[in-house]
C-alpha positions in Angstrom: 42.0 -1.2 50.0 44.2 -3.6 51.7 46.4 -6.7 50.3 47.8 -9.3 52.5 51.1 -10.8 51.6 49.9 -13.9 52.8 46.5 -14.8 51.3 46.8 -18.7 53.2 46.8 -17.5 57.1 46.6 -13.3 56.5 45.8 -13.4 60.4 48.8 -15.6 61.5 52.1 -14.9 61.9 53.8 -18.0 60.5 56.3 -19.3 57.5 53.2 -19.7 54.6 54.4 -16.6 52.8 57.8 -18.1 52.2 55.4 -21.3 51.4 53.6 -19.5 48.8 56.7 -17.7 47.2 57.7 -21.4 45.9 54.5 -21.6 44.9 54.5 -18.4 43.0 51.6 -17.2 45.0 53.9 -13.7 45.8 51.9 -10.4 46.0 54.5 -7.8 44.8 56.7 -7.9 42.0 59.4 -8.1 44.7 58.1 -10.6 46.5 58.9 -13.1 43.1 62.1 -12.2 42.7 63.1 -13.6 46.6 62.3 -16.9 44.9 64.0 -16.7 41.2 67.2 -14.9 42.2 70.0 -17.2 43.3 71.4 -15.5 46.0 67.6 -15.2 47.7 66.3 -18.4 46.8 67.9 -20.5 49.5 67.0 -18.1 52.6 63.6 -18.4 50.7 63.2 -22.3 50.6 65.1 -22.5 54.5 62.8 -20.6 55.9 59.8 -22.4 53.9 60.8 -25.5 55.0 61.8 -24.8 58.7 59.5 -22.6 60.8 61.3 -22.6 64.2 64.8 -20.9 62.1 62.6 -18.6 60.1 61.1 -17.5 63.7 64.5 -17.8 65.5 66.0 -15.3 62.8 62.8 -12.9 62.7 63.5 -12.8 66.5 66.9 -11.6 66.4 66.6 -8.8 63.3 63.5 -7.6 66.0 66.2 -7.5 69.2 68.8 -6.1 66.1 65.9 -2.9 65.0 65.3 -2.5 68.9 69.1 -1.1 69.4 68.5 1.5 66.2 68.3 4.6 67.7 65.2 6.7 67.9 64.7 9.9 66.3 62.6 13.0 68.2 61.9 16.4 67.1 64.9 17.5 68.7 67.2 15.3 66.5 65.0 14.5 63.6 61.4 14.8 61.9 58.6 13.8 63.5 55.8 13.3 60.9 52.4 13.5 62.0 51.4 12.1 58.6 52.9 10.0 56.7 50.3 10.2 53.8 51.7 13.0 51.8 55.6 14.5 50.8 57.1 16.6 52.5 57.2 19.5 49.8 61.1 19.8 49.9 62.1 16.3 49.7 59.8 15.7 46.8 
């Protein structure tokens, strides 16, 4: 079962989830609360009403994750599934 978080354009990568937030078309529980809490609400309604900043802004958090280091086996945990817990960090 799949849910997109964007039932308007599910196949486009555009600003309409943001669109439907003020609409109170949000999936998730979470996804509301971007739009009712005060200190989310305005990054919510820029990027609703301004495409081009919402996808200058998504472009620099993308160049931002692409300087997070990597982890191997070497240095971390490599998980060849992520479908179940690992039973010690349960």
């Amino acid at each position: 079962m799949a849910a997109f978080l964007d039932p308007v354009t599910p196949g486009k990568f555009d600003n309409m989830y943001f669109k439907n937030l003020k609409r109170g078309l949000g999936v998730l529980a979470s996804d509301h609360i971007l739009f009712k809490d005060i200190s989310t609400r305005p990054i919510v309604e820029i990027y609703a009403n301004d495409q081009k900043v919402f996808f200058d802004d998504f472009a620099r958090a993308m160049e931002k994750l692409g300087t997070v280091g990597v982890k191997d086996e070497k240095n971390g945990e490599v998980r060849r599934r992520c479908d179940h817990f690992n039973k010690l960090n349960v």
